[in-house]
C-alpha positions, 0 to 999 in steps of 0.5 A: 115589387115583392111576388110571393107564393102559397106552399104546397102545405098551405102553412106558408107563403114564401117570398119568390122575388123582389126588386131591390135589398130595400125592399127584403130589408124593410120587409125583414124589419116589418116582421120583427116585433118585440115580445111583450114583457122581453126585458123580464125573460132570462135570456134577454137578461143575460143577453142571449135574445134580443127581445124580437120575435121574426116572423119571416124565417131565412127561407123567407117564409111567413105563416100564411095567416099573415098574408093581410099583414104582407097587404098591409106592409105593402101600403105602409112602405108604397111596394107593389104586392103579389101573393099567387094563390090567395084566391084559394084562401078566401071564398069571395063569391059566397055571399051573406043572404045564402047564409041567411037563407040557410040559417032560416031552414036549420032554425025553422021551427027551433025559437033561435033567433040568430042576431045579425051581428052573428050572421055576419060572423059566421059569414066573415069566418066563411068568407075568410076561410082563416081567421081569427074574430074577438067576440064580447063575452055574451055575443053567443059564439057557442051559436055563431060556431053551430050556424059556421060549421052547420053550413060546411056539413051541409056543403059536404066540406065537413063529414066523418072522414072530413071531421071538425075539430073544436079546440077549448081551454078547460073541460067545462067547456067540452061538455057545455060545448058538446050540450049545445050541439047535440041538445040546445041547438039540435034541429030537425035539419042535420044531426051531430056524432059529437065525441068529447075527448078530455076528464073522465070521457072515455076515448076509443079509435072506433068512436073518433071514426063514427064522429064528425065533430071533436071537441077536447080540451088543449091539454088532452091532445098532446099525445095524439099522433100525426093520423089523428090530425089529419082527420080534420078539414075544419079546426076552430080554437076557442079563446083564441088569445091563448093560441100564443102558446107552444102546446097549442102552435103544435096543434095548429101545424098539425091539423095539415088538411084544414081547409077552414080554420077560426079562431074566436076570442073576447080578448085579442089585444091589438097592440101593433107594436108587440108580437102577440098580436102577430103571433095569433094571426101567424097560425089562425089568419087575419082579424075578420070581426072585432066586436065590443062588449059596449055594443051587446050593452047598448043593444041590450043583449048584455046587462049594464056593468057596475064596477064598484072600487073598494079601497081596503085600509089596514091598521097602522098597527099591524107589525106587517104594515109597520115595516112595509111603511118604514121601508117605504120612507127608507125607498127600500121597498122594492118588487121583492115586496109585492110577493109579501104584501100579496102573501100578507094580504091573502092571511090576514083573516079580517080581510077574509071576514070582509068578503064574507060581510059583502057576500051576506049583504048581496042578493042573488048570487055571487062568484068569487075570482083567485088565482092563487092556490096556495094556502088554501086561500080560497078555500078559507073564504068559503069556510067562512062564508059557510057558517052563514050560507050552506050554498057556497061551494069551492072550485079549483082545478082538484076537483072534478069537472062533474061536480063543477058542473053540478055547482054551475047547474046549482046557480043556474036554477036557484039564488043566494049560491056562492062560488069560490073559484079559481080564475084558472078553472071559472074565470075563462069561458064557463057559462054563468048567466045567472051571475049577479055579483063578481068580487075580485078576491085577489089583485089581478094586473092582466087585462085578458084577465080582468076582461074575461073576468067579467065576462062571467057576469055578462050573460043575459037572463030574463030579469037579469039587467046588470051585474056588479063588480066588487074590486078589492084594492088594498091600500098598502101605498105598493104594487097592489094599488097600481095595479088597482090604477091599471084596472080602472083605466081598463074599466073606463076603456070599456066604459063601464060604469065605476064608483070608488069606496073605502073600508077599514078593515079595523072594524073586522079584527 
């Protein structure tokens, strides 16, 4: 039998006895996981770490988001579990028609409709007082949090010395965020003193007092001192997969008074064998909700996905293709590769006039996805989208979150708008539900990355019933066209529909 006990600071649950060496040995190995990609890490390489990440320490301390881990371990190896104390991290008796009734009143009058699936979110989240929830994009978190936190302002568990704090991964958000509450969700019932920390808001000590709702970007807390934190009774973390973090960890610890905490996410990978998993129910708590984009597709609250897969060919004659080719008989084209095919590929200007052809053959209006900076890649691609469509517009994380905001605005109200944007700045999170088009101007391999990506199209509108995804690969024979592979498997994972095409760029130069 394994006792264990909540720590005074809720942060921890603390192994106070056990029977026999086995049972600390299994236990031990257990909560040893291996980091994803650790034969890649420096230290690893140069045998300074073994590749594990622990999640119980020498004290025999695990963070007490994983106590349904400790559950788990216990059934696994047959031991006999007891956590004293975890009766005050659950609120079992509170049950989902009070969240219904309370729901009708706050939205009586209002139009929203809640969904069922969202009620039963926000009731595992109050159910769960810590948990972590993967949400399809689309599935309305932004109103799944409002419906949560309403309800613990209305319970008196949130309040202006008992604030919540919404934690999100870039300023866009912020302001999306802080419109939804103050203005799209706004209801006769409770109103919100919203302060929104991050860009050019201004921030003031008296400001943060009057408010009972935070909202900032990850980045703009940094420097908060230990007062600040403790402010809080309720953290939410938006895009919850990210939580993996050090900068964002620091936050979590800090926020010591919380008495409810969520983390919501589209992308959480669930891979058992690998720590990131563990790492997000560490400081978040257990997964409460998994909910699949197939599901909003199959209930029509998300519009059908088209992937469609363009093989890029290149001439045979190019000097760059001439040697990737020769090295490729030698067996000499190695990893060191990738980073010239990439840098080649992201140059070669007929590539950029077929993505410009594309944009002027689609309807309605398009987002263009990157991820590297450098080189004014994406910079050039609007260029030359511009000499045929003055509505193309680039986004990178130079430019202001107000003018990001006037360009999502623009393809909201009108068509044939083009974004060029970073994945950085518009490929997690942003609200695009007048998307009609993704094209993938740049090989990605990271299915978070591909998933998010996708999501930007995923919003519902009136009309709206699907969005096409332009994949581009370019057929080098290298690492780009495996990484082509692994996303298609991605695709079929989540049972997109996929058709496959080819193109020579010959017809470009």
């Amino acid at each position: 039998m394994l006792t264990f006990k909540l720590a005074a600071d809720r942060q921890h649950l603390q192994l106070i006895s056990h029977d026999t060496k086995g049972e600390l040995k299994d236990l031990q190995l257990y909560f040893k996981k291996r980091q994803k990609g650790y034969h890649f890490n420096r230290l690893y390489q140069r045998k300074l770490w073994d590749g594990y990440d622990k999640f119980i320490d020498k004290d025999l301390n695990i963070g007490v988001g994983l106590w349904k881990e400790i559950l788990n371990f216990g059934k696994k190896y047959d031991y006999e579990i007891t956590i004293e104390g975890l009766d005050s991290l659950l609120n079992l008796a509170f049950t989902k028609d009070q969240l219904e009734k309370f729901s009708s009143v706050l939205f009586d009058g209002s139009g929203i409709e809640v969904r069922d699936y969202q009620l039963e979110a926000a009731h595992r989240a109050l159910k769960y007082k810590f948990c972590s929830q993967e949400l399809a994009t689309s599935s309305g978190k932004t109103l799944i949090l409002f419906l949560y936190l309403s309800f613990l302002k209305r319970k008196g568990i949130l309040s202006k010395t008992k604030k919540a704090l919404i934690v999100v991964p870039n300023i866009s958000l912020v302001s999306q965020t802080a419109e939804k509450f103050e203005t799209d969700y706004k209801t006769g019932l409770l109103d919100w003193a919203v302060l929104q920390i991050g860009g050019s808001n201004k921030y003031s000590d008296s400001i943060f007092e009057s408010s009972d709702l935070v909202i900032s970007t990850y980045q703009s807390l940094k420097n908060k001192g230990a007062d600040f934190f403790q402010k809080f009774s309720v953290l939410c973390i938006d895009e919850a997969h990210t939580s993996r973090g050090a900068s964002i960890r620091d936050i979590l610890l800090a926020c010591k008074n919380v008495e409810y905490k969520l983390g919501l996410s589209g992308t959480i990978q669930i891979e058992e064998e690998y720590s990131d998993f563990f790492k997000i129910q560490e400081f978040l708590g257990p997964l409460s909700m998994v909910l699949k984009s197939n599901f909003l597709i199959d209930q029509a609250h998300s519009p059908n996905v088209f992937i469609k897969m363009l093989s890029l060919k290149y001439p045979e004659s190019e000097p760059f293709v001439k040697k990737y080719y020769e090295l490729k008989k030698m067996g000499q084209a190695g990893k060191d590769m990738f980073t010239a095919e990439r840098d080649f590929i992201i140059s070669y200007e007929p590539r950029i006039k077929f993505i410009a052809g594309l944009c002027s053959k689609l309807d309605g209006n398009k987002l263009i996805l990157f991820i590297n900076v450098k080189d004014q890649y994406g910079q050039r691609i609007c260029d030359k989208i511009k000499e045929e469509n003055a509505n193309a517009y680039y986004i990178d994380g130079g430019v202001k979150d107000t003018v990001r905001n006037d360009y999502r605005e623009e393809m909201e109200k009108g068509q044939g708008v083009v974004l060029i944007a970073s994945f950085a700045t518009f490929g997690t999170g942003i609200d695009l539900k007048n998307v009609n088009h993704i094209i993938f101007a740049e090989s990605y391999k990271s299915e978070v990355t591909i998933r998010q990506s996708i999501g930007r199209g995923m919003r519902k509108l009136a009309g709206k019933h699907k969005v096409t995804v332009y994949d581009l690969i370019d057929d080098l024979g290298g690492y780009i066209v495996k990484h082509g592979s692994a996303r298609e498997k991605i695709y079929l994972k989540e049972q997109f529909i996929v058709s496959k095409h080819s193109f020579d760029l010959a017809k470009f130069i």
